[in-house]
Biopython code that builds the backbone (N, CA, C, O; Angstrom):
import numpy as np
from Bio.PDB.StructureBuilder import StructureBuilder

atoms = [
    (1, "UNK", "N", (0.857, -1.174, 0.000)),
    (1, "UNK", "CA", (0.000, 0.000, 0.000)),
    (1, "UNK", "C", (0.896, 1.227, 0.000)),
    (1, "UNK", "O", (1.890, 1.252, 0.725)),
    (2, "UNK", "N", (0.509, 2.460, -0.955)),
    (2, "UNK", "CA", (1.201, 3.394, -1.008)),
    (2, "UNK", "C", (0.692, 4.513, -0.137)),
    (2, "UNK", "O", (-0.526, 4.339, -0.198)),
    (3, "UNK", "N", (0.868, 5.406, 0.525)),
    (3, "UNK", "CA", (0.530, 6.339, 1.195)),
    (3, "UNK", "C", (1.670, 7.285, 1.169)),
    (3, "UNK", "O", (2.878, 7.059, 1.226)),
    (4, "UNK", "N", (0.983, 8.447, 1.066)),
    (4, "UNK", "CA", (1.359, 10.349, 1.078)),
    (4, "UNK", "C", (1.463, 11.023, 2.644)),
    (4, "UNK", "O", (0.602, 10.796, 3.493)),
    (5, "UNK", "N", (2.375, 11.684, 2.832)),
    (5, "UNK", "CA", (2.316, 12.210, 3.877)),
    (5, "UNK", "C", (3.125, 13.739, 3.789)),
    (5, "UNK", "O", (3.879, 13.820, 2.819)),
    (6, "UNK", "N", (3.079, 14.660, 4.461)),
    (6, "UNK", "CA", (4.169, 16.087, 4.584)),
    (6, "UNK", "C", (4.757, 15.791, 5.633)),
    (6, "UNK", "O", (4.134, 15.360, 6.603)),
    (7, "UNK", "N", (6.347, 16.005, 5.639)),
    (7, "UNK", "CA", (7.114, 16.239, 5.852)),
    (7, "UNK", "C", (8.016, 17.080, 6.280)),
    (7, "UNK", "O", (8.999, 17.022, 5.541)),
    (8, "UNK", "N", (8.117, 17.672, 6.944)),
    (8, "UNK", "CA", (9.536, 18.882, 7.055)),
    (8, "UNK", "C", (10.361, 18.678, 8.380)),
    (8, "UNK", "O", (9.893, 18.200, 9.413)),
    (9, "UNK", "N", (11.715, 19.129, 8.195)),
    (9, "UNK", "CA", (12.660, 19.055, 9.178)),
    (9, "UNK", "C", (12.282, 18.540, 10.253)),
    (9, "UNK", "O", (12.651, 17.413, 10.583)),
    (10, "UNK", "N", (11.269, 19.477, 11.174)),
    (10, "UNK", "CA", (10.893, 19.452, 12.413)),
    (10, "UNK", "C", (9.778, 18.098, 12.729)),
    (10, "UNK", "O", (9.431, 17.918, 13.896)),
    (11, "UNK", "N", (9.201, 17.084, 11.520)),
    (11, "UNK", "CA", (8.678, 16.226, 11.583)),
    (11, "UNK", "C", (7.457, 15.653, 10.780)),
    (11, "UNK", "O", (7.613, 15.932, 9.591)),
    (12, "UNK", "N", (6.510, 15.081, 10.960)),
    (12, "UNK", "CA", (5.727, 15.199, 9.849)),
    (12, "UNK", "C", (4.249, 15.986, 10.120)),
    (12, "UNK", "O", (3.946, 16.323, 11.265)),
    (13, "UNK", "N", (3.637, 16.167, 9.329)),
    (13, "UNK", "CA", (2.746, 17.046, 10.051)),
    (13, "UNK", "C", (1.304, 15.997, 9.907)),
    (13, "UNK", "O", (0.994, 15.097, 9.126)),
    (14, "UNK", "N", (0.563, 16.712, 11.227)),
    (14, "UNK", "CA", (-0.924, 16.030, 11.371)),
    (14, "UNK", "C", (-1.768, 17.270, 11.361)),
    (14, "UNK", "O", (-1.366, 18.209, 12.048)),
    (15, "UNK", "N", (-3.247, 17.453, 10.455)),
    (15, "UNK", "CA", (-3.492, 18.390, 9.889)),
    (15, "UNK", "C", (-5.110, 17.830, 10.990)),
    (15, "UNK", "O", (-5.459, 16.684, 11.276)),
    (16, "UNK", "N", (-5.713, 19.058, 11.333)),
    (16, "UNK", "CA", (-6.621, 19.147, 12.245)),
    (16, "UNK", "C", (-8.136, 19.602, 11.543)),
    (16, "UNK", "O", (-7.909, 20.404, 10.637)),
    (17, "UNK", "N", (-8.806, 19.477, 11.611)),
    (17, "UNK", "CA", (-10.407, 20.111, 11.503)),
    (17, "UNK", "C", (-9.890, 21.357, 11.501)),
    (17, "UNK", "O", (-9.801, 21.604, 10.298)),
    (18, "UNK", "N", (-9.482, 22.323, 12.109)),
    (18, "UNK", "CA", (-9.759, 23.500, 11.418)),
    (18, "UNK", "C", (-8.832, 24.484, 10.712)),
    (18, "UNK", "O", (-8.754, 25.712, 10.706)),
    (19, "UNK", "N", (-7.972, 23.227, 9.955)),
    (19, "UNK", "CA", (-6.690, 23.509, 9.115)),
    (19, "UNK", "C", (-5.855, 24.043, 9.622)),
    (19, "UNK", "O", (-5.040, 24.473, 8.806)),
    (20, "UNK", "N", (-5.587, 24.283, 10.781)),
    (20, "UNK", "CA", (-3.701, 24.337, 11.509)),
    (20, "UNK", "C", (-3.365, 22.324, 11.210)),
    (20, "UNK", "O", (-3.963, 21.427, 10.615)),
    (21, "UNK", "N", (-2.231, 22.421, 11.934)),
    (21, "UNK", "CA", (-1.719, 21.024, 12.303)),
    (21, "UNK", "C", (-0.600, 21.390, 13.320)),
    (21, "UNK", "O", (-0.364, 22.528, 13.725)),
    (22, "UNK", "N", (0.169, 20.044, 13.733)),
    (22, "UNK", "CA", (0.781, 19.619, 14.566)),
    (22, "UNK", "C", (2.159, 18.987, 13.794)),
    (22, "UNK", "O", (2.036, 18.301, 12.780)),
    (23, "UNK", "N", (3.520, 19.304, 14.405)),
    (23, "UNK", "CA", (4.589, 18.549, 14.328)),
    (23, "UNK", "C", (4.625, 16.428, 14.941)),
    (23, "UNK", "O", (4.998, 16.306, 16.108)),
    (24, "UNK", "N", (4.424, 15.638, 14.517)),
    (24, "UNK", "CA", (4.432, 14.590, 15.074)),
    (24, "UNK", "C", (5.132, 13.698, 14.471)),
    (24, "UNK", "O", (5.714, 13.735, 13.387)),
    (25, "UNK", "N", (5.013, 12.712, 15.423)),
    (25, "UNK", "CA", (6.254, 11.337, 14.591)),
    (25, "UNK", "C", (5.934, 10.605, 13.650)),
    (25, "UNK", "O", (5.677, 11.546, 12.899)),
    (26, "UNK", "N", (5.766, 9.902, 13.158)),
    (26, "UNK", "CA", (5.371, 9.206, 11.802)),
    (26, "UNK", "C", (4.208, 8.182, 12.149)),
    (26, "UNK", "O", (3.342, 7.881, 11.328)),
    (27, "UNK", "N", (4.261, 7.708, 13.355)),
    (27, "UNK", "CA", (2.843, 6.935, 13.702)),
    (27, "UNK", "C", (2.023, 8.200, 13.990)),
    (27, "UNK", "O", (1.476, 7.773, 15.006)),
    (28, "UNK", "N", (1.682, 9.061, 13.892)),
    (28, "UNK", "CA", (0.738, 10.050, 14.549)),
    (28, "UNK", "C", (0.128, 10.948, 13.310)),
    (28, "UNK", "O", (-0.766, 11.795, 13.322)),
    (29, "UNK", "N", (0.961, 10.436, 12.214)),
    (29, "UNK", "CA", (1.387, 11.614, 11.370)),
    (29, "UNK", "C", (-0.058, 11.662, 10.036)),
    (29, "UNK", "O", (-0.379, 10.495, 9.813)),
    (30, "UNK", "N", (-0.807, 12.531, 9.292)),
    (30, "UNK", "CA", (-2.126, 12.417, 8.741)),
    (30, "UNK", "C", (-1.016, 11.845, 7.194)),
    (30, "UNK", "O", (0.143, 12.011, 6.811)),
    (31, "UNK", "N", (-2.166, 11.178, 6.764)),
    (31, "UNK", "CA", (-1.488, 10.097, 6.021)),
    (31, "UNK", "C", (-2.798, 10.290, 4.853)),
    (31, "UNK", "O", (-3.931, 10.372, 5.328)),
    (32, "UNK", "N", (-2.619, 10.370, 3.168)),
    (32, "UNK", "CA", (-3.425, 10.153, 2.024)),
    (32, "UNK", "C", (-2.845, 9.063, 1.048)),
    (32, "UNK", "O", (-1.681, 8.831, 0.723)),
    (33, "UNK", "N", (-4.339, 8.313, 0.589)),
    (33, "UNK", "CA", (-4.051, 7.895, -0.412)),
    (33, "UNK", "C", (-3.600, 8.414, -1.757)),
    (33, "UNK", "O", (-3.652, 9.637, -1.886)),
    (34, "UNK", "N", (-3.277, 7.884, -2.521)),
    (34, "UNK", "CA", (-3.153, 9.097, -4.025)),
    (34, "UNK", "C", (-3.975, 9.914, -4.464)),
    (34, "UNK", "O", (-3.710, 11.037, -4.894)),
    (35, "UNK", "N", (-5.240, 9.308, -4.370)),
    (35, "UNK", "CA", (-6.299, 10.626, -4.745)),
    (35, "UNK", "C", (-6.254, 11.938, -3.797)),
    (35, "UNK", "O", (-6.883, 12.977, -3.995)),
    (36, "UNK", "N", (-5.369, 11.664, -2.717)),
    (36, "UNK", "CA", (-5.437, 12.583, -1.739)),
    (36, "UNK", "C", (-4.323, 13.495, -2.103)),
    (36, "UNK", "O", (-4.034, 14.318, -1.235)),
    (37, "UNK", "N", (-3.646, 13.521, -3.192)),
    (37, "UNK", "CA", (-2.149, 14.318, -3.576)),
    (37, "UNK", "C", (-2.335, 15.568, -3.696)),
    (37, "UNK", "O", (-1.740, 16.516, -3.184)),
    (38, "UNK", "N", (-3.572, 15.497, -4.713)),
    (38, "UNK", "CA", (-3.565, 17.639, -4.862)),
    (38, "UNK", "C", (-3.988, 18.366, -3.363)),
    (38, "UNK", "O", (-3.829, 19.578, -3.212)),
    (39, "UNK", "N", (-4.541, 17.506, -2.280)),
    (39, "UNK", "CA", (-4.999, 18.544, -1.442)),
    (39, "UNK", "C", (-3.748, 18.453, -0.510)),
    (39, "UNK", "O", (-3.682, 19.084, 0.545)),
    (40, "UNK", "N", (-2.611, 17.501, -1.034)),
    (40, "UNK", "CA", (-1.457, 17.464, -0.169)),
    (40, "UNK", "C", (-0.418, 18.226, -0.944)),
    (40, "UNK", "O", (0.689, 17.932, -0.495)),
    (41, "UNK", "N", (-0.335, 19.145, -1.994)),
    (41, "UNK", "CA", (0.450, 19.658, -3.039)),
    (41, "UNK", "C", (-0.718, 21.089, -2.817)),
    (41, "UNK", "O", (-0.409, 22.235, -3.144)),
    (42, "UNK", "N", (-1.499, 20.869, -2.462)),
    (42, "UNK", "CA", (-2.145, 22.575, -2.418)),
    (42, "UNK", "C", (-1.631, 23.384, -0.378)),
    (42, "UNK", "O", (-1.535, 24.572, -0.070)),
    (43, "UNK", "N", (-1.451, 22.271, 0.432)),
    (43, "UNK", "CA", (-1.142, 22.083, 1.750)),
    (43, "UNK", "C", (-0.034, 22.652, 1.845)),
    (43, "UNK", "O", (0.165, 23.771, 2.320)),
    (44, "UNK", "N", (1.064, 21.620, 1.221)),
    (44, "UNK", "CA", (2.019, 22.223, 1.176)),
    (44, "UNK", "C", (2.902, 23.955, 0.271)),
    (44, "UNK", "O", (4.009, 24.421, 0.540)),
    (45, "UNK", "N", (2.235, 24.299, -0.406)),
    (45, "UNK", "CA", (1.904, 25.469, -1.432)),
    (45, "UNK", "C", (1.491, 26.725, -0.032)),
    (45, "UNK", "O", (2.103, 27.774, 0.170)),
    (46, "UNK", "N", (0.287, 26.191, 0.769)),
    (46, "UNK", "CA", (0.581, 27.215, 1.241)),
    (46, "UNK", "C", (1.103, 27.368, 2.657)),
    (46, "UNK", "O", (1.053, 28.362, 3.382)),
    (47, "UNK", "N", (1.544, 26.330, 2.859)),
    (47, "UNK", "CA", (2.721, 26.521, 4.507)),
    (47, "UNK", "C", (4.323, 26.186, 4.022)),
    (47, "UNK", "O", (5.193, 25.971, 4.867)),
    (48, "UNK", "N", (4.533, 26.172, 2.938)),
    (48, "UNK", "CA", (6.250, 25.637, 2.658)),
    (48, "UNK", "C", (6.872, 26.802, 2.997)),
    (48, "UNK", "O", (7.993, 26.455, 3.370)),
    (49, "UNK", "N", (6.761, 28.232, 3.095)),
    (49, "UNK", "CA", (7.068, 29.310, 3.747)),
    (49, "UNK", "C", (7.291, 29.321, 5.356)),
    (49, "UNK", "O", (8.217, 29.914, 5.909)),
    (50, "UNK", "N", (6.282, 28.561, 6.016)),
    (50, "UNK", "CA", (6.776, 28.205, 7.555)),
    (50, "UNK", "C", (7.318, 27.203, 7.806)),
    (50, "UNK", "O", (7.359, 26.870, 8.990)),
    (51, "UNK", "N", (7.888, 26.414, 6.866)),
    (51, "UNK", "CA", (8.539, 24.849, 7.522)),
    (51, "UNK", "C", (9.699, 25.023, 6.447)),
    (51, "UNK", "O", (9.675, 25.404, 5.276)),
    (52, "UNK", "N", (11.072, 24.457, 7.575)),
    (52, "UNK", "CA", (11.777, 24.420, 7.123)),
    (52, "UNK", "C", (11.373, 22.493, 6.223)),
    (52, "UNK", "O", (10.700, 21.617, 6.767)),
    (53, "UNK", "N", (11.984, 22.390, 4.944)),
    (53, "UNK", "CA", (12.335, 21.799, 3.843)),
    (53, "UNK", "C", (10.695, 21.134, 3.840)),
    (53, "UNK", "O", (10.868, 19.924, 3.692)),
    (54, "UNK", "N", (9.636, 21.327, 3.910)),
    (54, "UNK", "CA", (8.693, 20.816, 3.413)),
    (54, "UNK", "C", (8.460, 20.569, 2.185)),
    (54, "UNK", "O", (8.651, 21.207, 1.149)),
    (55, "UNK", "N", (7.867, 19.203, 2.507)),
    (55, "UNK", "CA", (8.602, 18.251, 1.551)),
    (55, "UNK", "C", (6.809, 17.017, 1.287)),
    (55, "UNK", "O", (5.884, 17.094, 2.095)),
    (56, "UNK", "N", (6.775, 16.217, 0.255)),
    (56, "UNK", "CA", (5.801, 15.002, 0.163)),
    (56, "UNK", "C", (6.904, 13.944, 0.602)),
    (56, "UNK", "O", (8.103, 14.138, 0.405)),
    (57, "UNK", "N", (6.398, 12.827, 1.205)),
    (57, "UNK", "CA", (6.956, 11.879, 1.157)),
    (57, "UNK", "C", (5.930, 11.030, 0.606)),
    (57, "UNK", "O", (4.730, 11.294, 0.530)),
    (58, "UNK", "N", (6.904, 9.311, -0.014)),
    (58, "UNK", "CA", (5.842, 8.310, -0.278)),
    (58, "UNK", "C", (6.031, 7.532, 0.800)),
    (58, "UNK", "O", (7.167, 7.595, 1.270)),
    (59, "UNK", "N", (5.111, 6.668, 1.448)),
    (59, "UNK", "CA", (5.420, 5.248, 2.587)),
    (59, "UNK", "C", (5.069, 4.439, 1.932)),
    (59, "UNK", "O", (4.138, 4.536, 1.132)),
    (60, "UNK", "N", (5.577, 3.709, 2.086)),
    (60, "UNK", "CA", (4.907, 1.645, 1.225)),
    (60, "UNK", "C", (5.000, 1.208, 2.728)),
    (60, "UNK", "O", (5.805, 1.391, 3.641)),
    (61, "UNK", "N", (3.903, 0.597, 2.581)),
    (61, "UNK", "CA", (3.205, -0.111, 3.826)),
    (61, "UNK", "C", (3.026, -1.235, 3.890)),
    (61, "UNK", "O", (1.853, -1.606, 3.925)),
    (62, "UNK", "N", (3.890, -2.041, 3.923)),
    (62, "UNK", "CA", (3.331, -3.799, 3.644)),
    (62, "UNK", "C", (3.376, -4.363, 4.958)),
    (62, "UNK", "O", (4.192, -4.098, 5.840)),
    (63, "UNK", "N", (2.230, -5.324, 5.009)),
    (63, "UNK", "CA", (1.604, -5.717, 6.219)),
    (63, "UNK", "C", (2.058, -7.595, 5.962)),
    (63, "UNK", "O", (1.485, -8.350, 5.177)),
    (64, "UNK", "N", (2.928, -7.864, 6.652)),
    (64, "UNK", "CA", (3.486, -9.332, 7.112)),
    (64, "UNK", "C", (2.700, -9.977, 8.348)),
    (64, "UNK", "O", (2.094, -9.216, 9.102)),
    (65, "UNK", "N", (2.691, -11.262, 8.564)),
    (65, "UNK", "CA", (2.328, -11.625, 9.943)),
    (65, "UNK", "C", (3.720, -11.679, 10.773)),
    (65, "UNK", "O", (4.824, -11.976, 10.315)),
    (66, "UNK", "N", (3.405, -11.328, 12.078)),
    (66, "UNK", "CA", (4.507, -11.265, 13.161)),
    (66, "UNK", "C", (4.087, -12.171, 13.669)),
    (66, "UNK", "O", (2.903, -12.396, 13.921)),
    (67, "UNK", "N", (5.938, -13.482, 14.118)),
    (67, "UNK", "CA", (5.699, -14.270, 14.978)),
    (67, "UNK", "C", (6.380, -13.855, 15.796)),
    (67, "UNK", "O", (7.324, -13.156, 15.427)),
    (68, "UNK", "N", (6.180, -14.116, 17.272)),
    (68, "UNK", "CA", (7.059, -13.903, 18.390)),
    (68, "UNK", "C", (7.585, -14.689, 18.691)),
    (68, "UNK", "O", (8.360, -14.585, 19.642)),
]
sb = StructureBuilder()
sb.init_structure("model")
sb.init_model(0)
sb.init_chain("A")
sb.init_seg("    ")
for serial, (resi, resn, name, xyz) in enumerate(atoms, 1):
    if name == "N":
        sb.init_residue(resn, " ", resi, " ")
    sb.init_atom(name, np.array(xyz, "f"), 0.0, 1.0, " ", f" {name:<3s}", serial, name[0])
structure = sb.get_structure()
């Protein structure tokens, strides 16, 4: 599974109901599918001015079974 996320220096960002967000770690972090790209390319457009190197990342997500 492919998933979209923003990025910058200080961490990735988690985007809230009333469009601020939060610096957080990558489990915490608001996450789109591909159809979700332009509103993550319009996001970043207008905060890449307050974050240092904001950035898209891609995640590949592959789900294994864990044995212990």
């Amino acid at each position: 599974m492919i998933l979209y996320a923003l990025k910058a220096t200080e961490g990735y960002l988690k985007m809230a109901e009333n469009g601020g967000f939060t610096l957080v770690g990558i489990n915490k972090a608001s996450v789109y599918p591909e159809n979700g790209l332009n509103q993550l390319i319009a996001t970043k457009n207008d905060l890449g001015d307050k974050l240092t190197q904001l950035r898209i990342v891609k995640l590949t997500l592959e789900e294994t079974d864990f044995f212990a």
